[in-house]
N, CA, C and O of each residue as an XYZ file, in Angstrom:
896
protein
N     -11.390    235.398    134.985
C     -10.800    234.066    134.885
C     -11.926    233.033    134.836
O     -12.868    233.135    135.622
N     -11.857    231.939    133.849
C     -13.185    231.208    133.746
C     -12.843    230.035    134.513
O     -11.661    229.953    134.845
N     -13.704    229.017    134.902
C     -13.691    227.736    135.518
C     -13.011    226.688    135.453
O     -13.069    225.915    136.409
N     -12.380    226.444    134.589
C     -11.686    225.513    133.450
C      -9.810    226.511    134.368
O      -8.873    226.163    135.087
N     -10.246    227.664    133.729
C      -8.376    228.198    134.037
C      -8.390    228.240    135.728
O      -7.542    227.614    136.364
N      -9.333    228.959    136.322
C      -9.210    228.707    137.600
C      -8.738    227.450    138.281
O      -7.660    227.486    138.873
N      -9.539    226.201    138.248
C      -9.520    225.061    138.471
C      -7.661    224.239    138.504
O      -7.083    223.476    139.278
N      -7.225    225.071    136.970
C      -5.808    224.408    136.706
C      -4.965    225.282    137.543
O      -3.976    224.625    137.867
N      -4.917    226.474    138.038
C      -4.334    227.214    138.637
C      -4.425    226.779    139.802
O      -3.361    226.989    140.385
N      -5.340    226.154    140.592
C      -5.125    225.587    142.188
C      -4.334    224.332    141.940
O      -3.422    223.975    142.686
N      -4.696    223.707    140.916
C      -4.116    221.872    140.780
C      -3.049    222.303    140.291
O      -2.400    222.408    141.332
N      -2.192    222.722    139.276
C      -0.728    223.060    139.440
C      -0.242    224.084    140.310
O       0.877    224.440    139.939
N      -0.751    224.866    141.599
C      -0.172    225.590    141.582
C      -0.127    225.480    143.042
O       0.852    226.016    143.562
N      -1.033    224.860    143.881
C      -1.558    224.469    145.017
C      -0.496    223.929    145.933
O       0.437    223.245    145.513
N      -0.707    224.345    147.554
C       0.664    223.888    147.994
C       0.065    222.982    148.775
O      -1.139    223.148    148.583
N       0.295    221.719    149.902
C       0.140    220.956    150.876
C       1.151    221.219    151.571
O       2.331    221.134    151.233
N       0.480    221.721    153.091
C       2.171    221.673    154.080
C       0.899    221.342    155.074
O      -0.298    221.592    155.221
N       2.215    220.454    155.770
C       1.788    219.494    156.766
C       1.140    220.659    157.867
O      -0.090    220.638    157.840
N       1.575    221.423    158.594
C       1.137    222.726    159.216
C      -0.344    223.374    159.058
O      -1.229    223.657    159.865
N      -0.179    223.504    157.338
C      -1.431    224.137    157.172
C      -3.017    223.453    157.433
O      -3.225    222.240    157.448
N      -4.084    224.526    157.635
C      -5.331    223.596    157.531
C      -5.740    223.334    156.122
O      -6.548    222.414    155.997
N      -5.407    223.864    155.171
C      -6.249    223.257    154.063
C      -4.947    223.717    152.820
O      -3.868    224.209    153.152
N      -5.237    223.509    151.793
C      -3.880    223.471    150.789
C      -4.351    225.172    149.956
O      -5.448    225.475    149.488
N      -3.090    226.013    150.016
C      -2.793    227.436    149.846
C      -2.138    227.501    148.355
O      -1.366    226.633    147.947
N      -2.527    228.598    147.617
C      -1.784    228.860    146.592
C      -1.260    230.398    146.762
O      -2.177    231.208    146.899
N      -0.293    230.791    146.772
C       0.908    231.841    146.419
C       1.274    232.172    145.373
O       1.481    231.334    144.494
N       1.480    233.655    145.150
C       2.416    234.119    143.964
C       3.904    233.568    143.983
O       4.448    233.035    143.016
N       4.457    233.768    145.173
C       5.640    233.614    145.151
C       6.248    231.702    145.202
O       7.313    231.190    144.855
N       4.785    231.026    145.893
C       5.188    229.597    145.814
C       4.764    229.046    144.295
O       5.080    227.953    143.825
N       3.795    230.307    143.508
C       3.485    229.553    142.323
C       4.969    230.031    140.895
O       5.171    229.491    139.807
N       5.527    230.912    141.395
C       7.255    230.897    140.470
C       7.753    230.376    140.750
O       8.546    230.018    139.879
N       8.003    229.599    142.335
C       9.204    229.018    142.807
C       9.009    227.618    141.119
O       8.144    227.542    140.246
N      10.456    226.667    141.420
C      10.368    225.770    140.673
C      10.561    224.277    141.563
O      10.869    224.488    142.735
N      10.437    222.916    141.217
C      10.975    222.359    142.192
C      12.216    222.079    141.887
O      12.806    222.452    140.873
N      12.898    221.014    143.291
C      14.011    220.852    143.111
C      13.997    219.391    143.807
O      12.802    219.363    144.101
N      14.398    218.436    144.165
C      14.606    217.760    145.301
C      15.670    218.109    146.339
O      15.807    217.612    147.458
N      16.459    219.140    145.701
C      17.420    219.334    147.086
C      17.666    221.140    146.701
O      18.625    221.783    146.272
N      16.038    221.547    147.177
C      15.833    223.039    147.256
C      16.511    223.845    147.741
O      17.308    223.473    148.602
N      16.430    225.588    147.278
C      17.447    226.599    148.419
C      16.306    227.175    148.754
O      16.300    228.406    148.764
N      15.123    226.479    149.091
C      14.058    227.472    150.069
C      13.200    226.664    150.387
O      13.079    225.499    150.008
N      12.419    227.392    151.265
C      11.716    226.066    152.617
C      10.201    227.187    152.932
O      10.088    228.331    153.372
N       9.213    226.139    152.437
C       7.738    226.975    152.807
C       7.646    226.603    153.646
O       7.888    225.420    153.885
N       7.098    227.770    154.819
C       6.221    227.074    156.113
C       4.787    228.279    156.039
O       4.685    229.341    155.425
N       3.893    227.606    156.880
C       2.700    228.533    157.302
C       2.678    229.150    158.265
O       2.906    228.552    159.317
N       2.423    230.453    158.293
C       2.710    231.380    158.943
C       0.997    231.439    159.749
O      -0.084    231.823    159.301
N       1.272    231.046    160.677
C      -0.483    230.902    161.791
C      -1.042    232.448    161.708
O      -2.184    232.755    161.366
N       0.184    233.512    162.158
C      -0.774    235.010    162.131
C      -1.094    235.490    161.113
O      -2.157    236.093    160.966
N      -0.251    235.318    160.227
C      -0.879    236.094    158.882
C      -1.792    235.145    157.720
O      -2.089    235.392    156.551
N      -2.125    233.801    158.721
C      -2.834    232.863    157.515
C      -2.069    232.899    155.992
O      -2.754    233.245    155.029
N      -0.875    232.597    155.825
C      -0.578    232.688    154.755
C       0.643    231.943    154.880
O       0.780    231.254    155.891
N       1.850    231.977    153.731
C       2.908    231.040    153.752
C       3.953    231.875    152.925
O       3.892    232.463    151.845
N       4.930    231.694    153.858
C       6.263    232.293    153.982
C       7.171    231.060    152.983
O       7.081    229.844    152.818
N       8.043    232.147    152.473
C       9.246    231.567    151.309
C      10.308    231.970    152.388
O      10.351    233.085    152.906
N      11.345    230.707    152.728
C      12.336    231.214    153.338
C      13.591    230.519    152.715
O      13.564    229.291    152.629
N      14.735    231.231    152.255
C      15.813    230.389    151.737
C      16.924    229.817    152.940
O      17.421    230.491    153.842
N      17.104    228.630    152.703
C      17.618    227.711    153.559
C      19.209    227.321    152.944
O      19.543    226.140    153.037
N      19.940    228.059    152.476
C      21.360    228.334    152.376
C      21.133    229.212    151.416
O      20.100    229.587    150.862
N      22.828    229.627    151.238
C      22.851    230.823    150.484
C      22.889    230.807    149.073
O      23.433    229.783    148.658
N      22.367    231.856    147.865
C      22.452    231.347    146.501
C      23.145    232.456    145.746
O      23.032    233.675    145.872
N      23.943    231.682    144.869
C      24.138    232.640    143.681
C      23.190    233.887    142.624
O      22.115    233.661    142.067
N      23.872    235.013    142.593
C      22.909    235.691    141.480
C      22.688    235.146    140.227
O      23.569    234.678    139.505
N      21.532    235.206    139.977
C      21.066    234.576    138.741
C      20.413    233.029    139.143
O      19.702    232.250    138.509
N      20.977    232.989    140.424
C      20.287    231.323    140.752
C      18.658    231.125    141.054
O      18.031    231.952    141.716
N      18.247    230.314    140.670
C      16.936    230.193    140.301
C      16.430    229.883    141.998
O      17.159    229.251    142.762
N      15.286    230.352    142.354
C      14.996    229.869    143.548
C      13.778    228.736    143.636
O      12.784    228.745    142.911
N      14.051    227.803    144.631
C      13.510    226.047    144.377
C      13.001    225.704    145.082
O      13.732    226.002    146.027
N      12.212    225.243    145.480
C      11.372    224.420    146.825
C      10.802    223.075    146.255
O      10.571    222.858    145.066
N      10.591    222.099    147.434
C      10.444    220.681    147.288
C       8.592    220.899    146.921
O       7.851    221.550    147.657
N       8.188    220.273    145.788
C       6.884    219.807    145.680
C       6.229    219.347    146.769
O       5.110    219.744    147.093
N       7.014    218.329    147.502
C       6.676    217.189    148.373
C       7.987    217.271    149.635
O       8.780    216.388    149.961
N       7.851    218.576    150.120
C       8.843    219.152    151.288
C       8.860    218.201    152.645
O       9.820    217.737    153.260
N       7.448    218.085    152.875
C       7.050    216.793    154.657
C       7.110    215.244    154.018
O       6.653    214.310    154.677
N       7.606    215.063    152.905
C       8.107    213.601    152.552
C       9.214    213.398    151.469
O       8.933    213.369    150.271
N      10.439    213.264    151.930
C      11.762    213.085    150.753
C      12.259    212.508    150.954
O      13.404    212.733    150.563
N      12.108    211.405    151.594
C      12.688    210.314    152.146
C      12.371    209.181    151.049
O      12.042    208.152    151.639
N      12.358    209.023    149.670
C      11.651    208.759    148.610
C      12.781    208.308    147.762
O      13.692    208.977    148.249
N      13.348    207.565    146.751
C      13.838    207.566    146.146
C      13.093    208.410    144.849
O      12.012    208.999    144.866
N      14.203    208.230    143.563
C      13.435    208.992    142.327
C      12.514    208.276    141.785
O      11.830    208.952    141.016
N      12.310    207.573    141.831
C      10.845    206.652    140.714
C      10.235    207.101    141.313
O       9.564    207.923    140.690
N       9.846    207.037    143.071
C       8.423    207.656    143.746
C       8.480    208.949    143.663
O       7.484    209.554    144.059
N       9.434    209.605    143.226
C       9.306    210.843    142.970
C       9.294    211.391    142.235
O       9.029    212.588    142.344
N       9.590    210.786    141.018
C       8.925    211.131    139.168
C       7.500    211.058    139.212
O       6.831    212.014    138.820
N       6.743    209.562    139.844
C       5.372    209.455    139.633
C       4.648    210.625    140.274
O       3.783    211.256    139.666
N       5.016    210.895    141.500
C       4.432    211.923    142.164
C       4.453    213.387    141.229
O       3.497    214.157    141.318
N       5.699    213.719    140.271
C       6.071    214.911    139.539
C       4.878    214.667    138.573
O       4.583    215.776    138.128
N       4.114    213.788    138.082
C       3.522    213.459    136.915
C       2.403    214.576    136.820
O       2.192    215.216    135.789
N       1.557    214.778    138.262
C       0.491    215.604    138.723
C       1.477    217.279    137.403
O       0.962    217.604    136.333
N       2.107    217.598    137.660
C       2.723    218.738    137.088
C       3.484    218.506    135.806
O       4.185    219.333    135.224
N       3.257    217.325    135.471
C       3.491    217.118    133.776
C       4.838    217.303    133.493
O       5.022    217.811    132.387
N       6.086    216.995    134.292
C       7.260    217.412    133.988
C       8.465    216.696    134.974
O       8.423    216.370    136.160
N       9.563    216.596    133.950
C      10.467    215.824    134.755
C      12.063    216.621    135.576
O      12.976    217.371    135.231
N      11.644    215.914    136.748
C      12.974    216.503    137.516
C      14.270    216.866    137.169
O      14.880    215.817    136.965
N      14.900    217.697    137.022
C      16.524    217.322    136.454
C      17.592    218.246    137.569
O      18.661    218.783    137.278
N      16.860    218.212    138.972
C      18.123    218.466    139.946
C      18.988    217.248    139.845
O      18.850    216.239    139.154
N      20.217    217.702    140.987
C      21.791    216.624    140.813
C      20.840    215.560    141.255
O      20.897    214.554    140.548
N      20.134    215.524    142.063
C      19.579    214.109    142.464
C      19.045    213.099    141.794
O      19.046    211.882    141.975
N      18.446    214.017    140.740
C      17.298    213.394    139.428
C      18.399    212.946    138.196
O      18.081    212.310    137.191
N      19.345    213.284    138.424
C      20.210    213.427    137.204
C      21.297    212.879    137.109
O      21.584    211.908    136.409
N      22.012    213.524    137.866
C      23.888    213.191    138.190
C      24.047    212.098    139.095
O      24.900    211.270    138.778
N      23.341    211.896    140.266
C      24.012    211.362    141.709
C      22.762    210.737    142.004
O      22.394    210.995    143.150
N      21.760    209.788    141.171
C      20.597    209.136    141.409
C      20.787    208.468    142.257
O      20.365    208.687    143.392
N      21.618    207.272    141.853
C      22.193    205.815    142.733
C      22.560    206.362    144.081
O      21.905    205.909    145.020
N      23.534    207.300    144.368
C      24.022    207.898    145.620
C      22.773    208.367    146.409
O      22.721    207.907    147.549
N      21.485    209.402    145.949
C      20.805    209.728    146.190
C      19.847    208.910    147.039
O      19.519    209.118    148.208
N      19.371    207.706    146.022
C      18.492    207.064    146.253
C      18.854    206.542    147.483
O      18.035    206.649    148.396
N      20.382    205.760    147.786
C      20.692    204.861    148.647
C      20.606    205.882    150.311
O      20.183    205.534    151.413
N      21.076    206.917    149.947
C      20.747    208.401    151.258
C      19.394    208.030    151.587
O      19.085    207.436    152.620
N      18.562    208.410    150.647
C      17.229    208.364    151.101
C      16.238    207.185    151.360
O      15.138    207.335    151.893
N      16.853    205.751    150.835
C      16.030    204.933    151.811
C      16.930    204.931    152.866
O      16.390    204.861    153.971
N      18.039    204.982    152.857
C      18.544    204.763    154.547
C      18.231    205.493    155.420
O      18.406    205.105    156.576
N      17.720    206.662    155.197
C      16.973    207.794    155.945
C      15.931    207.081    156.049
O      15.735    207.130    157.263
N      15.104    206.434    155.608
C      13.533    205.778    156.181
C      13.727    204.955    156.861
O      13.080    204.885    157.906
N      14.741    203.956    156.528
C      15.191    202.839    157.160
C      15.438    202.958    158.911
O      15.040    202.230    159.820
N      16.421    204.430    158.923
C      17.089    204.643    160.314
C      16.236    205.050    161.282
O      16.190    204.757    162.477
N      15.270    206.080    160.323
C      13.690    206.146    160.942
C      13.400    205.483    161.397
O      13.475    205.629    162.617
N      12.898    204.360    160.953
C      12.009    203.418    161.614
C      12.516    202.830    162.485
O      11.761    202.607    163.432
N      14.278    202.191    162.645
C      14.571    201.706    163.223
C      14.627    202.513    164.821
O      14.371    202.054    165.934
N      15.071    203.884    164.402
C      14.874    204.991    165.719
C      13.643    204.706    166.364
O      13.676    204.400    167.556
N      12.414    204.769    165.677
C      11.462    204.525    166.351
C      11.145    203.591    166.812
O      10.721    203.594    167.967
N      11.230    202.519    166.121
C      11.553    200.828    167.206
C      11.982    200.954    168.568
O      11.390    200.987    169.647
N      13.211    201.017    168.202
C      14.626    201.527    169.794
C      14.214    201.969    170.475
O      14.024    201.473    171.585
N      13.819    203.315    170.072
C      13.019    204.471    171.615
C      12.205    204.266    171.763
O      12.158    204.316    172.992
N      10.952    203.918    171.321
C       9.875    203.347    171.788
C      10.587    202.004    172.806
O      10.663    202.090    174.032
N      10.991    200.986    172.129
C      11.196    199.733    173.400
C      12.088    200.404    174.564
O      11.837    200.539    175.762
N      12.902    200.674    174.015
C      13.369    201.899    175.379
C      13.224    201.937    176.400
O      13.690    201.419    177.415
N      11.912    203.180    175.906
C      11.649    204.010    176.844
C      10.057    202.663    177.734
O       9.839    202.714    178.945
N       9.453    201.925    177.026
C       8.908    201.050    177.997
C       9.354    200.046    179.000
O       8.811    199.502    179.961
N      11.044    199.959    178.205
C      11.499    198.784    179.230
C      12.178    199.600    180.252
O      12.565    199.013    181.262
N      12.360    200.737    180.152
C      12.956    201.991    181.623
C      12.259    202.476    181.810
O      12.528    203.675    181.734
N      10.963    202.210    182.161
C       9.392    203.047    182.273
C       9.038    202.599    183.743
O       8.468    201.508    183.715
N       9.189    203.075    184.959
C       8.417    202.649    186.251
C       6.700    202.595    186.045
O       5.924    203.536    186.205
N       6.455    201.549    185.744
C       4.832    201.707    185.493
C       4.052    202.054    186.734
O       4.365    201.479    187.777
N       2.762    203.207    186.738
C       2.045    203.097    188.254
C       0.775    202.195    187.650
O       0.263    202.357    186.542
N       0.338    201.055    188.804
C      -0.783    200.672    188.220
C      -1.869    201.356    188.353
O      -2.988    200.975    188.010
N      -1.471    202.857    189.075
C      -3.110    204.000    189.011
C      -3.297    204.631    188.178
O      -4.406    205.127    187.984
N      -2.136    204.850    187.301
C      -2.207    206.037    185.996
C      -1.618    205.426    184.832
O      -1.268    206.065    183.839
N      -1.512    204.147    184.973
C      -1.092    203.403    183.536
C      -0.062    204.046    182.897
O      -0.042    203.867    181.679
N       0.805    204.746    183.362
C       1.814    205.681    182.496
C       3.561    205.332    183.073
O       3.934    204.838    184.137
N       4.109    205.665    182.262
C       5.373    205.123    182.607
C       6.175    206.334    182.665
O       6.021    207.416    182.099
N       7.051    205.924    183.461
C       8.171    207.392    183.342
C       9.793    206.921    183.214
O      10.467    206.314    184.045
N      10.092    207.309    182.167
C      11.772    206.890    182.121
C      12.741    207.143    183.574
O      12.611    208.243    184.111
N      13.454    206.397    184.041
C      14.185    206.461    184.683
C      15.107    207.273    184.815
O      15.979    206.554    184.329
N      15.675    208.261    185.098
C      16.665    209.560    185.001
C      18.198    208.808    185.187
O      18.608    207.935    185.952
N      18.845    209.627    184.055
C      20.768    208.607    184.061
C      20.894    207.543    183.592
O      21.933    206.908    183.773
N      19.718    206.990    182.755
C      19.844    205.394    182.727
C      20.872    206.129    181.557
O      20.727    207.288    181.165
N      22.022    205.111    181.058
C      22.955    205.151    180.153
C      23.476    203.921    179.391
O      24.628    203.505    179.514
N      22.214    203.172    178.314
C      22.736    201.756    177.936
C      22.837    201.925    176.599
O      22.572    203.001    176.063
N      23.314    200.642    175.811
C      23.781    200.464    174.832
C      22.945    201.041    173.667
O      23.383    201.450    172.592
N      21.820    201.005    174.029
C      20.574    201.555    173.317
C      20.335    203.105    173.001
O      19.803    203.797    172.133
N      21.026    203.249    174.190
C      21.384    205.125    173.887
C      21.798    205.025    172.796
O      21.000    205.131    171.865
N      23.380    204.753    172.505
C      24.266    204.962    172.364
C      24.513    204.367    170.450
O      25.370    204.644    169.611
N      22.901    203.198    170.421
C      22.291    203.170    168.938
C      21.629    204.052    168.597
O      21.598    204.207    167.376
N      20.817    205.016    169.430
C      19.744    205.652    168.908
C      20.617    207.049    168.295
O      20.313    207.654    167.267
N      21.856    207.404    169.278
C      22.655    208.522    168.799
C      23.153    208.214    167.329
O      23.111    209.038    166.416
N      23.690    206.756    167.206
C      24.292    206.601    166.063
C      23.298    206.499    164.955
O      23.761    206.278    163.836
N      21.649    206.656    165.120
C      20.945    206.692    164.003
C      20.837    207.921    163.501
O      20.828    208.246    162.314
N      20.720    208.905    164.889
C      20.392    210.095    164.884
C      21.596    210.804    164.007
O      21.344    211.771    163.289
N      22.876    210.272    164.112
C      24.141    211.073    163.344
C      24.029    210.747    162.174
O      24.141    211.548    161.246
N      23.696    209.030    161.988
C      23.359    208.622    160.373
C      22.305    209.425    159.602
O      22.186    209.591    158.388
N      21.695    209.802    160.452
C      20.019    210.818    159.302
C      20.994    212.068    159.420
O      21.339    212.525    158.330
N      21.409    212.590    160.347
C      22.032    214.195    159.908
C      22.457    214.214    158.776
O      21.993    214.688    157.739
N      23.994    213.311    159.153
C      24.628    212.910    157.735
C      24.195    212.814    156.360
O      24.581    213.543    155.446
N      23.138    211.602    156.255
C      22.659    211.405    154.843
C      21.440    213.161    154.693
O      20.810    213.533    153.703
N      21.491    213.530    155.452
C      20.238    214.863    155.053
C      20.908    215.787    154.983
O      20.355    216.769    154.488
N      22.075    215.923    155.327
C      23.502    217.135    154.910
C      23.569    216.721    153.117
O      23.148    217.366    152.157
N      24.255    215.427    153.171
C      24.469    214.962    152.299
C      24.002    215.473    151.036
O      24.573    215.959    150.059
N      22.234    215.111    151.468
C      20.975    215.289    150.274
C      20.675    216.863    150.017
O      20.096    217.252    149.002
N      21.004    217.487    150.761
C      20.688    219.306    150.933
C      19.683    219.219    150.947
O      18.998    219.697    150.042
N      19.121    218.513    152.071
C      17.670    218.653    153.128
C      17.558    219.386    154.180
O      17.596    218.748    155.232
N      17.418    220.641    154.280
C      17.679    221.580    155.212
C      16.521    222.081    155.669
O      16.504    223.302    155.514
N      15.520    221.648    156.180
C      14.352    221.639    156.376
C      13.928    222.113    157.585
O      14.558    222.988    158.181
N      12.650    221.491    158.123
C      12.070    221.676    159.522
C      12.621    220.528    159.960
O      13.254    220.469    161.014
N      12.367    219.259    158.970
C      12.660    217.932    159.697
C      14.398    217.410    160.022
O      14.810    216.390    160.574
N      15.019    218.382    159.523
C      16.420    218.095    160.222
C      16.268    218.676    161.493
O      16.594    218.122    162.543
N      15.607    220.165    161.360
C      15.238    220.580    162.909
C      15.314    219.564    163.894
O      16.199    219.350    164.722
N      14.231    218.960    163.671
C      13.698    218.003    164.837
C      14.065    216.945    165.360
O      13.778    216.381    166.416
N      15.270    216.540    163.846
C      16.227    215.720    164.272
C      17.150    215.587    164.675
O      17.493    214.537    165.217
N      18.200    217.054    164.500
C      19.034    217.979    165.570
C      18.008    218.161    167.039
O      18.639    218.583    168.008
N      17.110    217.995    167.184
C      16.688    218.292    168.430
C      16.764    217.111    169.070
O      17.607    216.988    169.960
N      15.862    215.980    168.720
C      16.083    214.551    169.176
C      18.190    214.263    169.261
O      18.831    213.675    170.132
N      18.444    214.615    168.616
C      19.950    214.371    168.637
C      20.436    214.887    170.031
O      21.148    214.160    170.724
N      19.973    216.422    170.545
C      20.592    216.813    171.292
C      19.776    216.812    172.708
O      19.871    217.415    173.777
N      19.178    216.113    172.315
C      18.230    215.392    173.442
C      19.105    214.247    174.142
O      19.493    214.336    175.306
N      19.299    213.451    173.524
C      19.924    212.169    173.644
C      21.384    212.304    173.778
O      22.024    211.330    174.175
N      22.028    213.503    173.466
C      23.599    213.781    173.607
C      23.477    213.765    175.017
O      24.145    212.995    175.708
N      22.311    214.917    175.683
C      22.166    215.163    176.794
C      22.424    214.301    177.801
O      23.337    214.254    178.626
N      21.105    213.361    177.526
C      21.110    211.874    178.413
C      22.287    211.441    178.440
O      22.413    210.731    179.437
N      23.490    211.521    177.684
C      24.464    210.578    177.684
C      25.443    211.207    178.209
O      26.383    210.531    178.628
N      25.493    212.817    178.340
C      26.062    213.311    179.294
C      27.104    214.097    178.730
O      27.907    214.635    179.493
N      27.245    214.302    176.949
C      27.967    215.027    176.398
C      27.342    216.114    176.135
O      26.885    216.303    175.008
N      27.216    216.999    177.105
C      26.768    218.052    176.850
C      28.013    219.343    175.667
O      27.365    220.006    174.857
N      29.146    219.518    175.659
C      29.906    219.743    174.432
C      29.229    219.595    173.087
O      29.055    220.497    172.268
N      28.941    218.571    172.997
C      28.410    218.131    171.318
C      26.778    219.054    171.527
O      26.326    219.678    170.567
N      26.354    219.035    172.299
C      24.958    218.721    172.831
C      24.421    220.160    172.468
O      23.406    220.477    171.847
N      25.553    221.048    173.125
C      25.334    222.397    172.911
C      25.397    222.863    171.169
O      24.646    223.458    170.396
N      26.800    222.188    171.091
C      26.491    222.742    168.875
C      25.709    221.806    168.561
O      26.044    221.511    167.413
N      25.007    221.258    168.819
C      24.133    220.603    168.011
C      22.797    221.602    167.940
O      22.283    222.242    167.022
N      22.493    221.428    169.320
C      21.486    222.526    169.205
C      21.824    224.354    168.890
O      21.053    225.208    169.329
N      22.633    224.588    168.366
C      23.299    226.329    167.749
C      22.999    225.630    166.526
O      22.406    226.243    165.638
N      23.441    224.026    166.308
C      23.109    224.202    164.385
C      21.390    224.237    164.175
O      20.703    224.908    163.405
N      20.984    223.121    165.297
C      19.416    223.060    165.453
C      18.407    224.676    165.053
O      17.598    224.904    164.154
N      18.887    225.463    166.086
C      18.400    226.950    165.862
C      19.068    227.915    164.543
O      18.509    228.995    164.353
N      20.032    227.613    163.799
C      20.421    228.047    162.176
C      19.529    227.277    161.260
O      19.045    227.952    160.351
N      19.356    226.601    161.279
C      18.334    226.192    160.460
C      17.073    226.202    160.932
O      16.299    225.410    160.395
N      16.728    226.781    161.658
C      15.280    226.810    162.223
C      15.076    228.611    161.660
O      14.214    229.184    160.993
N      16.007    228.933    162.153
C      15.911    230.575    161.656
C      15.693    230.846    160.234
O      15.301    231.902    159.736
N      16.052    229.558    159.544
C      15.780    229.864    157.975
C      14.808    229.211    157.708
O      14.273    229.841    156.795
N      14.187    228.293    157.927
C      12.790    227.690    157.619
C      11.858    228.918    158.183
O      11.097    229.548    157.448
N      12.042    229.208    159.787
C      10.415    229.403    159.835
C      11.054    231.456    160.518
O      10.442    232.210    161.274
N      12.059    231.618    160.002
C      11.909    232.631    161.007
C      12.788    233.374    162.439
O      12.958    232.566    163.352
N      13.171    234.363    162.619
C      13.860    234.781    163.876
C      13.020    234.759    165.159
O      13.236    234.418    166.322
N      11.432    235.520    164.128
C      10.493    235.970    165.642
C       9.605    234.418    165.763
O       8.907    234.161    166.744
N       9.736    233.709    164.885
C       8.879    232.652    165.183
C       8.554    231.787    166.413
O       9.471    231.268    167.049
N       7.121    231.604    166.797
C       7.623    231.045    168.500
C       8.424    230.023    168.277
O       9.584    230.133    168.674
N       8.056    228.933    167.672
C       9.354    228.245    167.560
C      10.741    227.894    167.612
O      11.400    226.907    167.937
N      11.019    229.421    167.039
C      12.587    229.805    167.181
C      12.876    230.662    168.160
O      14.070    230.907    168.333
N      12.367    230.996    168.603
C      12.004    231.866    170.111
C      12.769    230.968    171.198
O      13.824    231.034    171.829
N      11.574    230.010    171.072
C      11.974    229.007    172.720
C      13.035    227.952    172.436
O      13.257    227.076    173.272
N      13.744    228.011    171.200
C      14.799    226.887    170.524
C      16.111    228.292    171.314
O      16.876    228.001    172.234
N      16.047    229.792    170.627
C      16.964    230.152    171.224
C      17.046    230.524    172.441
O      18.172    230.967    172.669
N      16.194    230.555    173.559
C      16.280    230.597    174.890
C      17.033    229.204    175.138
O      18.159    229.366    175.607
N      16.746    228.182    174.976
C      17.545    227.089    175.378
C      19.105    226.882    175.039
O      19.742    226.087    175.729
N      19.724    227.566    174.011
C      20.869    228.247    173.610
C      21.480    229.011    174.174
O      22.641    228.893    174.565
N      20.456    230.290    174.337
C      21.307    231.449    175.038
C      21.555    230.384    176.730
O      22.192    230.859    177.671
């Protein structure tokens, strides 16, 4: 293989995951195709230095198998996500890119939007229910507090599920947002919801990264 073909084979073919230390190329990630609303989910696998294809719902025979170019950021409408496609010389034509743009788009800034606003909220939060010590500069939330602020941060947390169901974003990062969800069910004392939230939390964790994964390990001890 000469210098010139080598070279194009890492730049189209090359993966970035937030996980990894440096960017990996695969046989199996270099057939996948993209999609914006993929049926498979790369993660890096720490023991075997390498990166796992895992499908994240179920597919038809003959169905082509898809993963996100840009998997740790889709929170994007399509223009930022055509320019970004440009690197690979080719244009998107999943339902998102195609059929259900307008619907799409409006999912996915409100997903950044609710973001940020989540992070506003819990951050002020958790400083204004923080017992400060003046020896260790650190604050500690108050245990039971139950205010109105909860009770926004849940309703952001249901708004991102929603719009990321919606988008067929079935990722790590719904993971984490089923986790924060059932974090905060907790605090509020609905443990009912609290519990399926976290059984859906660990189904989709089992398909991103894995059964034996530590990850999914200590997600289903907190289940069982």
């Amino acid at each position: 293989m000469n210098t010139v073909r080598l070279m194009n084979t890492v730049k189209y073919n090359e993966v970035r995951l937030a996980t990894a230390k440096f960017p990996m190329v695969g046989f199996y990630t270099a057939v996948a195709s993209h999609s914006c609303t993929p049926n498979s989910y790369l993660c890096y696998n720490e023991r075997t230095d390498s990166m796992d294809l895992h499908l994240v719902r179920q597919v038809k025979e003959g169905e082509e198998i898809t993963v996100s170019y840009f998997q740790d950021d889709y929170a994007v409408p399509k223009g930022v996500r055509a320019q970004r496609l440009q690197k690979w010389n080719f244009t998107c034509l999943c339902i998102c890119c195609t059929t259900n743009t307008a619907a799409s788009d409006t999912r996915r800034t409100a997903i950044k939007r609710l973001f940020s606003h989540y992070d506003q909220l819990n951050l002020a939060r958790m400083l204004n229910n923080a017992e400060l010590s003046p020896h260790r500069g650190r604050g500690r939330v108050s245990p039971g507090v139950v205010d109105n602020d909860l009770y926004d941060l849940l309703d952001d947390l249901r708004q991102i599920v929603q719009h990321m169901k919606d988008e067929g974003l079935y990722g790590l990062a719904m993971t984490w947002v089923l986790a924060d969800y059932a974090a905060k069910l907790q605090e509020a004392g609905d443990l009912q919801t609290r519990r399926a939230v976290t059984r859906e939390a660990l189904r989709i964790l089992e398909m991103c990264l894995g059964i034996f994964h530590p990850d999914t390990r200590a997600l289903a001890q907190v289940t069982s």
